[in-house]
C-alpha positions as CSV (number, residue, x, y, z in Angstrom):
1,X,21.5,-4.5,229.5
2,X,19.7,-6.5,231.6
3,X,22.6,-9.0,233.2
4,X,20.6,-11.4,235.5
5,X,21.1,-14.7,232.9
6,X,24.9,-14.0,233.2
7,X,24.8,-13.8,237.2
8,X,22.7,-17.3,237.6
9,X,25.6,-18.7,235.7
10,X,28.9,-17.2,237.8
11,X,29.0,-20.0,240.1
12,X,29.3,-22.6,237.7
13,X,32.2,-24.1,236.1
14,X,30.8,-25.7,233.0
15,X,27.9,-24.0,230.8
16,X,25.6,-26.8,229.9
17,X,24.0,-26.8,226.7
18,X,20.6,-25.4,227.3
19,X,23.0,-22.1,229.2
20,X,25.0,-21.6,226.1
21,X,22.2,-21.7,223.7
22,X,20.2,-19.5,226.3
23,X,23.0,-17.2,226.0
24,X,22.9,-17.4,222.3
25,X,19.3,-16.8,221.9
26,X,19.2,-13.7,224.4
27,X,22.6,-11.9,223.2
28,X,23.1,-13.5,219.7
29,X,26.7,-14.6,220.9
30,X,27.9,-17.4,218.6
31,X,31.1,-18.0,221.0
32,X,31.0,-17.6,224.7
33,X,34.2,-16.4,227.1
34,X,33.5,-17.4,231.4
35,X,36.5,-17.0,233.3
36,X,38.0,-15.0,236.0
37,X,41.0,-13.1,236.7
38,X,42.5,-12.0,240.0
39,X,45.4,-10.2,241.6
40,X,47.0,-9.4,245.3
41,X,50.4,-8.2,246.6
42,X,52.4,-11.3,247.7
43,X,55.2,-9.6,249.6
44,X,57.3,-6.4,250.0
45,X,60.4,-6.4,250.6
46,X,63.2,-3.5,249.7
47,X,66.3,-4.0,247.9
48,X,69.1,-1.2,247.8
49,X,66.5,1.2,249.3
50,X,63.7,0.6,246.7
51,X,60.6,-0.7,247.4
52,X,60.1,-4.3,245.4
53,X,56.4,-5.2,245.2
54,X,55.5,-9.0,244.5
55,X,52.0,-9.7,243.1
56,X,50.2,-13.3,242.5
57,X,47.8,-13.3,239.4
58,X,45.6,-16.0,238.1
59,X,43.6,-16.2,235.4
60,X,41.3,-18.7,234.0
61,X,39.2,-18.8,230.6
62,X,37.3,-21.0,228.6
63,X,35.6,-20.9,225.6
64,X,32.0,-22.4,224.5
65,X,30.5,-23.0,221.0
66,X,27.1,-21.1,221.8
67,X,24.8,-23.8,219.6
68,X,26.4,-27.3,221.1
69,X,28.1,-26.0,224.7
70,X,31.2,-27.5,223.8
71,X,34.5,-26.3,225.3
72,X,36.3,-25.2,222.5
73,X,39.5,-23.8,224.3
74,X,40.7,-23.6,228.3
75,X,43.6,-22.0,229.6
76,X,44.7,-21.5,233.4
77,X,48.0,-19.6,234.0
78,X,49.1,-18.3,237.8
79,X,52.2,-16.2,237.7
80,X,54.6,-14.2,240.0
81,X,55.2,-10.3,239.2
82,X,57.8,-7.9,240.3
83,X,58.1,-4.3,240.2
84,X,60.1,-1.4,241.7
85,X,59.2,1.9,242.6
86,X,60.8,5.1,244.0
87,X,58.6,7.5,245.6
88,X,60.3,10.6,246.2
């Protein structure tokens, strides 16, 4: 699948209209997703000898009607994660 529509469009944070119904045109998509999701370890630390692991994620979505380029939902969360691991 050829990709190089969806690249030009990365570094925006809107679609306009005449993207969306590019988009629609090219890949028949009635209802279009952009977002981007990320992860990284925040700290370490240990805690009764076990390794504790905290990771920051963030994620960020919207989606577009594909005819009109309307925003028909957005959501942003960014969250703190904890796990514990014994490596023996």
């Amino acid at each position: 699948m050829d990709t190089s529509p969806i690249e030009s469009f990365k570094e925006t944070t809107d679609l306009s209209t005449e993207q969306t119904q590019s988009l629609k045109s090219r890949y028949g998509a009635d209802l279009i997703l952009k977002g981007s999701a990320s992860g990284q370890l925040a700290s370490q630390t240990t805690a009764y000898g076990v390794p504790v692991y905290v990771y920051s994620a963030n994620l960020s979505l919207k989606a577009f009607q594909a005819d009109t380029g309307v925003i028909l939902a957005s959501f942003t969360e960014s969250t703190l994660g904890r796990a514990g691991s014994i490596h023996e």
